[in-house]
C-alpha positions in Angstrom: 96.8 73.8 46.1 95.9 76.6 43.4 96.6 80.0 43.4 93.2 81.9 42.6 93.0 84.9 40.4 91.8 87.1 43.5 95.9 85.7 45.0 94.1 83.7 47.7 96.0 80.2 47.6 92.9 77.1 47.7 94.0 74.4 50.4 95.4 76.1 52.9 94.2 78.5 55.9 93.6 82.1 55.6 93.2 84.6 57.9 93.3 88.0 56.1 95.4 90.7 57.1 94.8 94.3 57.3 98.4 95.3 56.8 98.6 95.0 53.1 97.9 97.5 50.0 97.9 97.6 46.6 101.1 97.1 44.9 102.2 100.0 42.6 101.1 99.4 39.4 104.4 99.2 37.6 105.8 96.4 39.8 106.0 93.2 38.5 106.4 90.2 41.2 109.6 88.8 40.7 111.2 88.1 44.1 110.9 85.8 46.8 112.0 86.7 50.3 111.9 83.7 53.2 111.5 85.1 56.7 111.8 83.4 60.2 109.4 84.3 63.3 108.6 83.1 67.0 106.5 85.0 69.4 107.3 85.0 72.2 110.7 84.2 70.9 112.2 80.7 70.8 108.2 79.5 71.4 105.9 77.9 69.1 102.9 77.0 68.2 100.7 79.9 70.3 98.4 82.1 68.6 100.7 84.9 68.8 102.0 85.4 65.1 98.2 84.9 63.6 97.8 87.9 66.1 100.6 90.0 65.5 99.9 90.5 61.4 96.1 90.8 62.3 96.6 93.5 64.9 95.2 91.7 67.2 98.1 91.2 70.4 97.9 91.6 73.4 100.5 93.9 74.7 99.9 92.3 78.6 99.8 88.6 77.1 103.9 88.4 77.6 105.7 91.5 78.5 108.3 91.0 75.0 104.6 91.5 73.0 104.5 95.6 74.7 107.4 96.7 72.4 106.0 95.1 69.1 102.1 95.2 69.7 101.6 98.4 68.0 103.3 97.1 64.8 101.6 96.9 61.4 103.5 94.2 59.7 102.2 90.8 57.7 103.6 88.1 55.7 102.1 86.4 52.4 102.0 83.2 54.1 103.6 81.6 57.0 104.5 77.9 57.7 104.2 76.1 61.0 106.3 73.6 63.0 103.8 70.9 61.4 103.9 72.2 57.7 100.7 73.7 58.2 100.3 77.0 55.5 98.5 80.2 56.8 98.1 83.1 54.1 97.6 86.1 55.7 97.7 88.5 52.1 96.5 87.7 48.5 99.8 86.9 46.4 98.9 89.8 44.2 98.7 92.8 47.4 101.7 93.9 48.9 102.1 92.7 52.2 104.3 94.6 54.8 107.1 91.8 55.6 110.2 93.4 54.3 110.8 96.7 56.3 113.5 99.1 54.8 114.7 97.0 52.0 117.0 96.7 48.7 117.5 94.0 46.0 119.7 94.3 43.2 120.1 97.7 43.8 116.0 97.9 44.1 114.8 99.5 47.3 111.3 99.0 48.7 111.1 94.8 48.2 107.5 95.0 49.8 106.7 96.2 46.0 107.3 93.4 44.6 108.2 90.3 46.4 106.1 87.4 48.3 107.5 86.9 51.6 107.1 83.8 53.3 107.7 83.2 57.1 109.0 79.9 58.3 108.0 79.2 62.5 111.4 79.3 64.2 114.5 80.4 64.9 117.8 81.2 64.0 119.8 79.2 65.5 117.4 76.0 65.7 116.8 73.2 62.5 113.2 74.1 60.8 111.4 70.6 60.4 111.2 68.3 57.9 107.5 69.1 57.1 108.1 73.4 57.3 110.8 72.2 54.8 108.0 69.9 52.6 105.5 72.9 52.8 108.1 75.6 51.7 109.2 73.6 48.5 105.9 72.9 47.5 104.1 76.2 48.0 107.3 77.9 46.3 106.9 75.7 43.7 103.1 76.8 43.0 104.6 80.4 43.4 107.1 80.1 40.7 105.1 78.1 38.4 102.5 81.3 38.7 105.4 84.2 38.9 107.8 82.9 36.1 110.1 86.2 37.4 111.0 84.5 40.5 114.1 82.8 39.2 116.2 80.6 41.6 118.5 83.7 41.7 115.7 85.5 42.8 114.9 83.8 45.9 116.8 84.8 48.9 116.3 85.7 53.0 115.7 88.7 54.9 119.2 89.3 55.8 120.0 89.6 52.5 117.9 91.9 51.7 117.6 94.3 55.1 121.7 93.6 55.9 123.3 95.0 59.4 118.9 95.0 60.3 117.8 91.2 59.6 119.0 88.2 60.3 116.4 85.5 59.4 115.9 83.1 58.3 119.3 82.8 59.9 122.2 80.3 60.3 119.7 77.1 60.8 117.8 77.3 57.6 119.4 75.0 55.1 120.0 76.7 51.6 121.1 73.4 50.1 118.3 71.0 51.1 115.2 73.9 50.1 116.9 74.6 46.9 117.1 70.7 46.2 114.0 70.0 46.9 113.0 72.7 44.4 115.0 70.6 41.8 117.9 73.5 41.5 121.6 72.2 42.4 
């Protein structure tokens, strides 16, 4: 895998989203957000999420998809059960996965983070190869954004409190920030 100068990532699948924009120009990319997402909840491996950042679901397809169809909202990249990588936005646009946001007393995260969104759950164990995938695309990411520092990497909770809780109480700190070579 490479990370191009347009942001697209070489290697893995891409289906471009339209919910993205241009960063503002003063923003340097310096944060990394990890995400968790199922649709319909608790399922995997439908089309659904590929659909949702696209704008392409089907509010009649499962009646949980008529109160989020109308959503615009994308992710950088997200990682199947299977490890596979999807990028839905080049690394250098904004993508619209952070919502309402604050980071070290910085609001609007969307401006300059890379959020990634792991298939699953809260409450159940990601797999080995979603953990595989996530060290080494953040790897590439941090070689390529040298301001995404380990403190700098951190969930959605953390950074929409009391309004997120992904990627939740099953996602193992430890082991991802191991197999990223930090203690």
């Amino acid at each position: 895998m490479q990370i191009k100068s347009d942001g697209w990532i070489t290697g893995v699948k891409q289906c471009a989203s339209p919910n993205a924009d241009e960063r503002p120009l003063e923003s340097a990319i310096d944060l990394l957000v990890i995400h968790n997402i199922s649709l319909p909840p608790g399922e995997f491996g439908g089309p659904y999420i590929e659909q949702l950042f696209c704008n392409q679901l089907d509010p009649e397809a499962h009646s949980y998809f008529r109160g989020i169809a109308h959503l615009k909202v994308s992710s950088h990249l997200l990682i199947r059960r299977d490890g596979e990588i999807i990028q839905f936005v080049p690394l250098n646009r904004r993508a619209w996965h952070a919502g309402e946001s604050s980071f070290c007393g910085q609001s609007c995260c969307n401006d300059f983070s890379i959020g990634i969104e792991l298939e699953g759950t809260d409450e159940q164990p990601f797999s080995e190869a979603q953990y595989t995938a996530l060290a080494d695309i953040s790897r590439l990411i941090l070689q390529t954004y040298p301001g995404i520092t380990r403190e700098r990497i951190t969930g959605h909770s953390d950074i929409a409190p009391g309004r997120k809780t992904d990627p939740g109480q099953a996602f193992d700190w430890t082991r991802y920030r191991q197999n990223l070579s930090f203690s």
